[in-house]
C-alpha positions as CSV (number, residue, x, y, z in Angstrom):
1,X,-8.0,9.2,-14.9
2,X,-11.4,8.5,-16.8
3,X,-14.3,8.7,-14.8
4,X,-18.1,7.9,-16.0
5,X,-21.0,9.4,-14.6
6,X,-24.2,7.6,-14.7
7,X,-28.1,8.6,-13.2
8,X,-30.8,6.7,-12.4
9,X,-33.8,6.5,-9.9
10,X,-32.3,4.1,-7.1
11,X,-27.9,3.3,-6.4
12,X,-28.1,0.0,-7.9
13,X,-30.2,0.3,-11.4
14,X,-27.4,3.6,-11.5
15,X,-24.9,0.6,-11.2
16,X,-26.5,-1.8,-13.4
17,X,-26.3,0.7,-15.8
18,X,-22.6,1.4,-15.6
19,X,-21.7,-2.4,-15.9
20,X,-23.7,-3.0,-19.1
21,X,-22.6,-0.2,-20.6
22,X,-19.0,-0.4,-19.5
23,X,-19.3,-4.5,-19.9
24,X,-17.6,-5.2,-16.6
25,X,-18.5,-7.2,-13.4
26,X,-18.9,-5.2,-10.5
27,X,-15.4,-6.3,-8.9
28,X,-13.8,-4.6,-12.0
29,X,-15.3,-0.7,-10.9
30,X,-14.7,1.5,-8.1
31,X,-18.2,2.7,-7.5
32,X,-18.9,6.0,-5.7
33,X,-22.2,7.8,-4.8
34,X,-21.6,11.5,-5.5
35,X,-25.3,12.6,-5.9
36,X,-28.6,11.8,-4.4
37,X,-32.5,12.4,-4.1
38,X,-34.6,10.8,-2.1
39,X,-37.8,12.5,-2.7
40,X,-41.3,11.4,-3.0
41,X,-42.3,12.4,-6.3
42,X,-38.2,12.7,-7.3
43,X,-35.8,9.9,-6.4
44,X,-32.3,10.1,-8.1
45,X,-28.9,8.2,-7.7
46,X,-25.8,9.5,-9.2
47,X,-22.7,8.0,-9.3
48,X,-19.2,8.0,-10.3
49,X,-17.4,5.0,-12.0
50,X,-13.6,4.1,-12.5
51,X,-12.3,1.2,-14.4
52,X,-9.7,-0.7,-11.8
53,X,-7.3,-1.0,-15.4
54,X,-7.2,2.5,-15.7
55,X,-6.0,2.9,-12.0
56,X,-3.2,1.3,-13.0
57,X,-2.3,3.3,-15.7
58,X,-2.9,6.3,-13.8
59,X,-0.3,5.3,-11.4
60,X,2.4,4.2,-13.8
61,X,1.6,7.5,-15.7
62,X,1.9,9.2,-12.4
63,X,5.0,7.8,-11.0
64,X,7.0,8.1,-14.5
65,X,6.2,11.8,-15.2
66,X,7.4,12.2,-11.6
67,X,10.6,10.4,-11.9
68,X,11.2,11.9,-15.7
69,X,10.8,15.2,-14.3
70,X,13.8,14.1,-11.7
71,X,15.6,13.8,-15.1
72,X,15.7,10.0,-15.4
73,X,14.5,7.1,-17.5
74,X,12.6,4.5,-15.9
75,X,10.8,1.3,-17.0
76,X,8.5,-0.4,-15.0
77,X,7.3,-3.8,-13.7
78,X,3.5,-4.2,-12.8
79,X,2.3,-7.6,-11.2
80,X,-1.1,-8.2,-9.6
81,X,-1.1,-10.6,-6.3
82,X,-4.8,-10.9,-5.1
83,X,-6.3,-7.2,-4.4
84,X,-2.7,-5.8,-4.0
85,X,-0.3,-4.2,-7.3
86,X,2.7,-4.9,-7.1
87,X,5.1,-2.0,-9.2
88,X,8.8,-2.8,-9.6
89,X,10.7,0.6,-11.1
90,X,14.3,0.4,-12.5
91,X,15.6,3.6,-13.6
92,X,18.9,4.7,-14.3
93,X,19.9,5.5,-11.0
94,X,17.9,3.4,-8.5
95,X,20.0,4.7,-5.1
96,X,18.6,8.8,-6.1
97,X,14.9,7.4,-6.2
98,X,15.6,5.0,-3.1
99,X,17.3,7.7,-0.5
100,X,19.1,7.5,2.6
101,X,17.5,5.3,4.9
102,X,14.3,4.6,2.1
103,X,12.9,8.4,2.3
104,X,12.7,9.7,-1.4
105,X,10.4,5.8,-2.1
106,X,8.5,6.8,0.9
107,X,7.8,10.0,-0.1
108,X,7.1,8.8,-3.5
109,X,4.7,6.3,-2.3
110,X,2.8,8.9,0.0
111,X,2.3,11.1,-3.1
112,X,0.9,8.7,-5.1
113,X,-1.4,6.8,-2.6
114,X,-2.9,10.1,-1.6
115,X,-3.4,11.1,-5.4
116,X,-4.9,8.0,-6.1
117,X,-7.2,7.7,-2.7
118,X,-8.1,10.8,-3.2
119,X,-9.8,10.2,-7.2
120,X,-11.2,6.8,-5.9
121,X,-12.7,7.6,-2.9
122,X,-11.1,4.5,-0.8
123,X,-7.4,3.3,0.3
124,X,-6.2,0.9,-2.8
125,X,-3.4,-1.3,-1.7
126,X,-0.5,-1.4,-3.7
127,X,3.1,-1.6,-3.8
128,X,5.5,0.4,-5.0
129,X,9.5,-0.7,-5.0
130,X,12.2,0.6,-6.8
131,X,14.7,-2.4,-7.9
132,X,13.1,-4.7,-5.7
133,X,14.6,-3.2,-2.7
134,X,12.1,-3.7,-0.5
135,X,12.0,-7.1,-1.4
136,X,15.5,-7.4,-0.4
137,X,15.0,-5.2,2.6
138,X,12.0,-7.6,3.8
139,X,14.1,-10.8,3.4
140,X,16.7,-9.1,5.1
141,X,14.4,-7.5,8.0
142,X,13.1,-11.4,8.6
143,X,16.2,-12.8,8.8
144,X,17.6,-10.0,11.2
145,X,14.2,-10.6,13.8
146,X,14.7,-14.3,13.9
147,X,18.5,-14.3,14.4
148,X,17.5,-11.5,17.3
149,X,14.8,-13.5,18.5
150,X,16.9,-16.6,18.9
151,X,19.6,-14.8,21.4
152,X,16.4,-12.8,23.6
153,X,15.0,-16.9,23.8
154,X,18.8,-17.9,25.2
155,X,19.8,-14.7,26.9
156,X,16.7,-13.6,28.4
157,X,17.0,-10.1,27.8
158,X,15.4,-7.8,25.3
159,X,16.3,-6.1,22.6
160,X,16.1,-2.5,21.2
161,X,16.1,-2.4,17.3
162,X,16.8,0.8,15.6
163,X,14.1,3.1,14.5
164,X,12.2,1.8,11.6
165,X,9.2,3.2,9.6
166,X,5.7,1.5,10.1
167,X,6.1,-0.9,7.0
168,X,9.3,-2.3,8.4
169,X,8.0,-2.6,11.6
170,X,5.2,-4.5,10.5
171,X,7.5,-7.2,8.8
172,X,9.3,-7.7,12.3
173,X,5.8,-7.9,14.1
174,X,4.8,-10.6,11.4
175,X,7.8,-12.3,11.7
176,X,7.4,-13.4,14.9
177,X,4.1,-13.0,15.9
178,X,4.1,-16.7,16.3
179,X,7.4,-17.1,17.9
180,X,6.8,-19.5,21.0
181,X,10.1,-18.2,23.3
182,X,10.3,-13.7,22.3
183,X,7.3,-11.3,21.7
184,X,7.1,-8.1,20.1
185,X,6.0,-4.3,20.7
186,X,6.5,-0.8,19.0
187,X,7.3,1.9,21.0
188,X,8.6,5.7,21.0
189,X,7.3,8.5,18.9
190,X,7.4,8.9,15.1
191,X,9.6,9.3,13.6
192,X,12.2,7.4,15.8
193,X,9.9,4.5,16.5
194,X,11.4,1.1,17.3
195,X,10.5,-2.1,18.0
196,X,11.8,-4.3,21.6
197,X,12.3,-8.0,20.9
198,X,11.5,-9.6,24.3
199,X,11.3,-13.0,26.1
200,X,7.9,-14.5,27.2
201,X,7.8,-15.5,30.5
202,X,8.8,-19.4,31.2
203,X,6.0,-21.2,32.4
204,X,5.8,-24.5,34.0
């Protein structure tokens, strides 16, 4: 990933600096403070700059060297949404890079958040989904917690879901965080944590 290096007396003339030379707004950089004076007769600021463009490109070049060296081809689909990236890969064998029960894309998505955190200095959100699966597996997660949450509101009695990973149990949270009749908790210990569909209490 190409990083620029920049000095100058004070943090922001350093980052003046770096967005006339590099002709971009602020909101374009990943900015980071790696050196610094504060001295009366010496004051110095020096800082480290990444393009956000060539984060992406670090991540595609990351992910497809990775899934080459697994011996298969892969193209891949790269949408923005807000502050989020949104990666779509389709290989030749989407079930391999998937894994039972989602563990091979997890792992894939731990290794390249942690490479990429690690160069910028901050968490960058993105997703990363191999044949929109996850897209499939959200829709199917939401329709799963509402048709769940409709028999706890009639029966009364909670409900034990199967153990899911923290991104799934987020989307069952969301679901029905404002569900009127059933409320929702995690519970248990990783990695068998689960979530318990249960009624509110009726009030008059």
């Amino acid at each position: 990933m190409k990083k620029y290096t920049y000095q100058a007396k004070t943090f922001e003339e350093a980052k003046t600096l770096a967005m006339t030379e590099l002709m971009e707004q602020e909101n374009n950089l990943y900015i980071k403070e790696i050196e610094k004076t504060n001295k009366l007769f010496s004051k110095k600021s020096v800082i480290e700059v990444i393009k956000k463009e060539d984060v992406v490109e670090h991540i595609k070049e990351l992910v497809k060297g990775i899934i080459t060296d697994m011996g298969l081809t892969v193209n891949m689909e790269v949408k923005k949404r807000d502050e989020s990236l949104n990666i779509t890969i389709y290989s030749d064998n989407n079930a391999v890079l998937i894994g039972k029960n989602a563990k091979t894309l997890d792992a894939l998505n731990t290794i390249v958040r942690q490479s990429i955190n690690k160069e910028i200095g901050e968490n960058y959100k993105f997703i990363l989904d191999i044949g929109e699966y996850k897209q499939k597996r959200e829709w199917n997660l939401e329709r799963m917690a509402k048709q769940i949450a409709r028999e706890v509101a009639k029966t009364r009695v909670e409900v034990k879901l199967d153990p899911m990973n923290s991104y799934e149990r987020r989307i069952i949270h969301n679901t029905l965080t404002n569900n009127k009749k059933v409320y929702t908790e995690s519970t248990g210990e990783e990695p068998n944590r689960f979530v318990v569909i249960r009624p509110k209490e009726v009030t008059e």
